[in-house]
Structures are given as C-alpha cells and as structure tokens.
N, C-alpha and C positions, 0 to 999 in steps of 0.2 A: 527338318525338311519334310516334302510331304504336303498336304493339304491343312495340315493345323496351325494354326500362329504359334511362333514356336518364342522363347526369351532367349537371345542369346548374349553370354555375358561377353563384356571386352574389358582389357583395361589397353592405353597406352601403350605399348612397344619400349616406347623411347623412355620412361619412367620407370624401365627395367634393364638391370644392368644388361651388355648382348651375350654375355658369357653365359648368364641365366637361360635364355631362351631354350634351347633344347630340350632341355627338361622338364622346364612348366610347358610348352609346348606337349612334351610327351606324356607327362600328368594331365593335362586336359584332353587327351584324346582317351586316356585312360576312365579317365571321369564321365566319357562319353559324348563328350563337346565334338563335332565334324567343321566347325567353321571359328575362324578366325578374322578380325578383321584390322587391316592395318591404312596408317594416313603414308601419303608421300610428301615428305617437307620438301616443299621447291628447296629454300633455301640450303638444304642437307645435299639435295642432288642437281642444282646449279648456285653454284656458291659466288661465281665468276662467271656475269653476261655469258650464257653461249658457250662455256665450259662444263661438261655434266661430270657429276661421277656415281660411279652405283657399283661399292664394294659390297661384298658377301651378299648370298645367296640360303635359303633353305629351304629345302623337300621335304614336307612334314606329311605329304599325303591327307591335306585336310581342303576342305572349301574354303574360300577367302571372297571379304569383299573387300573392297578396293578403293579410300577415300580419296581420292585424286586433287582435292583441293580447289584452289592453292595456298586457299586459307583452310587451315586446319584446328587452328587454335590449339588446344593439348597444352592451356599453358607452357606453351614453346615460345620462345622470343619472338616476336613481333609476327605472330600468330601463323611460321613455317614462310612467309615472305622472306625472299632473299634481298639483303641490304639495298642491294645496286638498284632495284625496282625502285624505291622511293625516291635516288637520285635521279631519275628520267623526268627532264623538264615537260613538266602538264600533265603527269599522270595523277589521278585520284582512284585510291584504290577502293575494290569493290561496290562499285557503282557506274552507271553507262558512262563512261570515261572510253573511246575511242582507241590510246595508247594503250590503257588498263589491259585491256580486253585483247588489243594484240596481241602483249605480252603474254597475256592467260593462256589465251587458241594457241600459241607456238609449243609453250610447256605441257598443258594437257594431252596436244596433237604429238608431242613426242614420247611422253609417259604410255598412250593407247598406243604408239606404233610400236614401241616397243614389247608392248603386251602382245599385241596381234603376232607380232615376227618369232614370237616365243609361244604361242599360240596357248595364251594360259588363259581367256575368256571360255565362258561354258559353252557358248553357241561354235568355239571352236573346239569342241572337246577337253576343255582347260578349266582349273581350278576355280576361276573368278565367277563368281554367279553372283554380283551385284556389283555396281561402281557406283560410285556417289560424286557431284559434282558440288565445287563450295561446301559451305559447312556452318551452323547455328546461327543463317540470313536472317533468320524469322524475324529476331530481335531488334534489330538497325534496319532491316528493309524501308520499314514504314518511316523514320529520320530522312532518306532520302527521296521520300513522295514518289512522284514520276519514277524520275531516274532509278530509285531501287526496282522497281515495279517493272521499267524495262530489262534493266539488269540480271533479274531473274528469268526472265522470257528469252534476252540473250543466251543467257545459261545453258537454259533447257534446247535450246535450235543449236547453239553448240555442241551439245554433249549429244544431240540427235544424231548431226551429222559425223560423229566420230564411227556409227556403222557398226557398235561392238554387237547387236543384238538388242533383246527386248530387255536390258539389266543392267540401263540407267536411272538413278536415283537424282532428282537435283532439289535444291533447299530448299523448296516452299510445297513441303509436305507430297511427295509423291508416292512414298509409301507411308505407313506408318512408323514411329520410332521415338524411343524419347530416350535424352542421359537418366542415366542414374539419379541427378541432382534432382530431375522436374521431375521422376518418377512417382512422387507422392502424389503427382496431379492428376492420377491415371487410376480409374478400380476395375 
C-alpha cells in the first residue's frame, strides 16, 4: 500500500482446501501480506436461476480485492458460469449479446448490493479497495471485433454505475496487472 507499486501474491481460494484457509490466511499476514484477493463464481453462488447461496464467512482483518466476474476462469468449470446461463435461448456469452449482459447487470448488481449493505467497500470504510469486472478479456476481445470492443465499454459504464467509488477495475487494462503465467513478459 502506499504510493509504491507494490507485487502482490495470490493463489486461487478455491484450489485450496476451505479447512486450510485460516491459517495460510494467518501465515500470510504473518509474512506481512495486508491484501488478499478473491473471485465470486456466479455459478458457486447462483446455482439455480435466481436462487443465491453464500455460506461461511471470514474476518481476517486484511484488505481484499474483489473479482466480481462473472467469468473468472481459475480453471473452474466453464469459467465460474452457472449451467442454466447457456440454456437462455439467444444468449451469447461474454460479448454485446443484450440477454448476456442482463443477466450479468442482475448478478454483479446483487453481489455490489450486498457489499454495500455490509458496508465492506473502502470508500465505505470497508475492506474491499479494489473490484475488478470480467476477467483475461484481452485475449478473445479482439475474435469478437465490434461486439468485444462494445462489450468492454459495456463493462466499464456498468461497473461505473454500481457507485462503489473510485476502485473499479474492468478487463481492458485499467490498471496495471499481469498472472503469474505472462509474468515473464514484464522487467
């Protein structure tokens, strides 16, 4: 934190058993880490159209940022999408698809209400000091010409108007960042 660009490491959540948590959670505060960052798999927390669920909870007293999705990728089954999305006759996902995008705005708009009502954003005096919208666009944008091109600008006026503050992130580079994988591409 601070004025200096700072590395911070992450792995997955879900790549770790949840019994584990605590105490690598606890070892990397120990280690001096303040920030953690975790994705929201729609599918994990609407499994069933319009059904949510969101068991357990942790207080770890750390900063968190906040992948919102709704693709997350994590080598997760069909990249954190929940099944029932694909059966929605004429949706095409992640791309200016009209259905797509309602569906999106409904899920994100309840994952932020939920933040805000819990008041864990930084500008509400809460943990989250960054949210990211979508996730590794870069790659596919340009396949869909136009349409990705709007799809992204979507994005970004979407996650605008969710009001959380100035610490939205969406996929086509608005801050800096790279995985681990590309990190070789970076001195």
């Amino acid at each position: 934190m601070g004025s200096s660009p700072a590395t911070l490491p992450s792995n997955d959540g879900t790549a770790i058993d949840q019994g584990m948590w605590p105490d690598l959670i606890q070892k990397a505060k120990d280690g001096g880490l303040d920030t953690v960052k975790t994705y929201i798999f729609w599918n994990a927390h609407e499994p069933i159209r319009q059904q949510y669920n969101f068991e357990g909870n942790l207080e770890a007293g750390l900063y968190g940022i906040l992948r919102l999705g709704p693709y997350v990728c994590a080598e997760w089954n069909y990249g954190g999408f929940p099944v029932w999305l694909n059966n929605i006759e004429g949706v095409e996902l992640r791309t200016d698809n009209e259905i797509y995008k309602n569906e999106m705005r409904i899920f994100v708009t309840k994952m932020v209400d939920m933040c805000k009502e819990a008041k864990l954003f930084a500008s509400q005096g809460g943990p989250i000091i960054l949210a990211q919208i979508e996730n590794e666009y870069g790659n596919i944008m340009w396949a869909y010409k136009d349409k990705g091109v709007a799809y992204v600008n979507w994005c970004a006026e979407m996650a605008a108007a969710q009001n959380i503050g100035d610490y939205m992130s969406t996929a086509e580079c608005s801050i800096a960042h790279c995985n681990f994988c590309y990190s070789f591409f970076f001195t």
